[in-house]
C-alpha positions as a printed Julia matrix, in Angstrom:
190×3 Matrix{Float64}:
  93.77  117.82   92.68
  90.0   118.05   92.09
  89.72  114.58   91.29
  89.56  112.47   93.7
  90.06  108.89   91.95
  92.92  110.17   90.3
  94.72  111.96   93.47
  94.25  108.78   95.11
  95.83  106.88   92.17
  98.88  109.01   92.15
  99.39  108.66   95.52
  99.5   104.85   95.62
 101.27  104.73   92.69
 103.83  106.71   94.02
 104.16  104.36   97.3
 104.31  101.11   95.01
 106.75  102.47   92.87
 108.85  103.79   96.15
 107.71  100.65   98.63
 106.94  103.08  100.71
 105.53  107.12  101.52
 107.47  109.16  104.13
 106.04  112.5   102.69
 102.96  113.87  101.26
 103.14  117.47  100.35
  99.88  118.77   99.46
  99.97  121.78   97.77
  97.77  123.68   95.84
  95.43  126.47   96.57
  93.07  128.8    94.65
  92.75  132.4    95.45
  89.21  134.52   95.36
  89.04  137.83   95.87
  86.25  139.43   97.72
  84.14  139.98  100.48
  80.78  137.96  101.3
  78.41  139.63   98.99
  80.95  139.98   96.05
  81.55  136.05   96.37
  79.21  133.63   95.23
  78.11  130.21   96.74
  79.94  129.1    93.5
  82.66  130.75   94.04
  83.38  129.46   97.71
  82.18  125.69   96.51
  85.06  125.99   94.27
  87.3   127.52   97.18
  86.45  124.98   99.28
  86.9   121.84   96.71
  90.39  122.85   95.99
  91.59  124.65   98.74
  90.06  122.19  101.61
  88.54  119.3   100.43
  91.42  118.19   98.18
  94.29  118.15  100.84
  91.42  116.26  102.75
  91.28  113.54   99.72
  95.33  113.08   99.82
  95.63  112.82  103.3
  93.4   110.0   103.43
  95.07  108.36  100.72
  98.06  108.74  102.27
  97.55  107.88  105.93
  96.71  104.12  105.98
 100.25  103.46  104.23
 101.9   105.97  106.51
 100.11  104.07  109.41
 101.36  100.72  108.29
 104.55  101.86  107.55
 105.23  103.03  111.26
 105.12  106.93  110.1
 105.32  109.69  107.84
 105.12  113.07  107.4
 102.06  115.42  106.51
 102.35  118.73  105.34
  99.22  120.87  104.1
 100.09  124.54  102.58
  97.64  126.58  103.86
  98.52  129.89  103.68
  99.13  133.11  106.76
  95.85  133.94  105.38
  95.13  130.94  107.93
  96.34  132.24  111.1
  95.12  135.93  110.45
  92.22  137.94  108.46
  92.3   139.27  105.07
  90.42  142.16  104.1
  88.08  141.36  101.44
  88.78  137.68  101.22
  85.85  135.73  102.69
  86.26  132.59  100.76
  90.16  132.34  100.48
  90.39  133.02  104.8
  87.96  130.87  105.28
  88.91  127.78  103.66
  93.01  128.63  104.71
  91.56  128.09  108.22
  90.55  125.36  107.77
  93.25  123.76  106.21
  95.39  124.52  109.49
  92.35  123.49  111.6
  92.42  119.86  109.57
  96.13  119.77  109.63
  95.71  120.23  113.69
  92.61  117.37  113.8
  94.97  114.78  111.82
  98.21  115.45  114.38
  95.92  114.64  117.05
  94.12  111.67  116.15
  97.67  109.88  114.34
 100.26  111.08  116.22
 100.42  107.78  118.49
 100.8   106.24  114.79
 103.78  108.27  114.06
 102.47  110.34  111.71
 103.25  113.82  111.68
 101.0   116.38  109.96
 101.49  120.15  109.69
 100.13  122.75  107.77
 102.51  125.23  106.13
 101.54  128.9   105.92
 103.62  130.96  103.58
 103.16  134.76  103.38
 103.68  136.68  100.0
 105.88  135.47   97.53
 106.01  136.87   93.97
 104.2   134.54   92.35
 101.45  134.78   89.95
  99.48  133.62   92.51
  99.27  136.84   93.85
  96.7   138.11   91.1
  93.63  138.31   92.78
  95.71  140.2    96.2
  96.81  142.52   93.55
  93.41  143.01   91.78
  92.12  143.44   95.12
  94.45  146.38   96.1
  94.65  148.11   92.71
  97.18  147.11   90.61
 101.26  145.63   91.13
 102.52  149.03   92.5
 100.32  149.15   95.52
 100.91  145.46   95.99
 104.68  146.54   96.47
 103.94  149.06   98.7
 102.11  147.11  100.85
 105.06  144.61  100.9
 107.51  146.95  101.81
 105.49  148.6   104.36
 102.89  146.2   105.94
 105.53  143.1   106.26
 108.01  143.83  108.85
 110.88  142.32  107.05
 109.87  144.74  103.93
 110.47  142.19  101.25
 108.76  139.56   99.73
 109.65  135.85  100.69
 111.51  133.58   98.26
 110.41  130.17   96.51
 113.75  129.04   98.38
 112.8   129.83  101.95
 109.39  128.44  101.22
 111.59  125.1    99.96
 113.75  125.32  103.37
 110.36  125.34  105.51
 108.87  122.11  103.63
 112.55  120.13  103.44
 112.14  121.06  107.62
 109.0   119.78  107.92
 109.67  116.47  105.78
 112.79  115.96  107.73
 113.6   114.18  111.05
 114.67  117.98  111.88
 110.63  118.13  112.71
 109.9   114.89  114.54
 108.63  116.4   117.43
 106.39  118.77  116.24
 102.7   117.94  114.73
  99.65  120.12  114.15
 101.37  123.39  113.59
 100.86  126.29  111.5
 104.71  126.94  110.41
 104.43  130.38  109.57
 106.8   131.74  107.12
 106.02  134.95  106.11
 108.09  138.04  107.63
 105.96  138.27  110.25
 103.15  139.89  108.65
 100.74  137.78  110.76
 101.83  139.92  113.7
C-alpha cells in the first residue's frame, strides 16, 4: 500500500482484467500507540503514509475509471478512532480523521460523477490489530474489561458485521449516501 507505482498498477490491472471498477475498498491501517511526546515525527510520517496518504494514492487511481465509467463506489476504513478521541493516540486519531475528512472532500467534489465515497469506521474487533490498544492499557485482560464495560453493546464486533457494513456500502443498498463515516462499533463513539 506504501507504494505508490505498484497500488496504482494493481488497481488498473484489476479494471482491465474486469472492463470495469465498481468498488475500491481501501483498507489498511497502522496503529501507534502514544501521546505527542512519546511519538516521533517518524513515527507519525509513517502513520500518515499508510494510514492517509495511501487510501489517497488508490482513490486517485481509481476515480478517473469510475468517472468514465458513469460511477462507482469508494470506501476508505478509517477507523471510530475518526469520529472520536483516543487517549494516548496522537498519531493513529489524527491520521483516522483525516481519512473520514478525505472520504467527505471526494463525495463532494464527484458525486455529480456518480461516484460514491465513504469512509468506514469500525470499532474493536479482536484482531491482532489491537496490539498497540492493548499495550497501551496494560495487557489483554484490561483490554476485555474495557470492552465489556466502555462499549455499550459489551462485546467486541465481528469480522462478519464489519463484512455486512462494506457489502452495504459497495451495494446499490447505499446509492444515496456519500461522504459518511458509517460507524460500526457498538456505539462506543457515544
Amino acid at each position: 500500500m506504501t507504494d505508490d507505482r505498484a497500488l496504482e498498477t494493481a488497481i488498473r490491472e484489476a479494471a482491465a482484467r474486469h472492463g470495469r471498477l465498481d468498488v475500491l475498498h481501501s483498507h489498511a491501517g497502522l496503529q501507534i500507540p502514544g501521546p505527542l511526546e512519546e511519538v516521533t515525527a517518524d513515527d507519525m510520517d509513517a502513520s500518515w503514509r499508510l494510514n492517509v496518504r495511501s487510501h489517497f494514492v488508490a482513490a486517485r487511481a481509481a476515480m478517473p475509471i469510475m468517472r468514465a465509467q458513469g460511477g462507482g463506489s469508494i470506501i476508505i476504513t478509517a477507523s471510530n478512532s475518526g469520529v472520536q478521541y483516543d487517549r494516548g493516540m496522537i498519531a493513529y486519531a489524527t491520521t483516522k480523521h483525516a481519512v473520514v475528512a478525505m472520504a467527505r472532500q471526494i463525495a463532494v467534489d464527484y458525486a455529480r460523477h456518480a461516484v460514491r465515497c465513504n469512509a468506514l469506521c469500525p470499532g474493536f474487533v479482536d484482531t491482532p490489530f489491537n496490539a498497540g490498544f492493548e499495550a497501551q492499557m496494560g495487557g489483554r485482560e484490561a483490554l476485555e474489561a474495557y470492552v465489556a464495560g466502555s462499549i455499550p453493546m459489551g462485546r467486541w464486533g465481528t469480522p462478519e458485521e464489519i463484512a455486512q457494513a462494506i457489502l452495504f456500502l459497495a451495494s446499490d443498498m447505499s446509492s444515496f449516501m456519500t461522504g459518511q463515516a458509517l460507524v460500526v462499533d457498538g456505539a462506543e463513539c457515544l
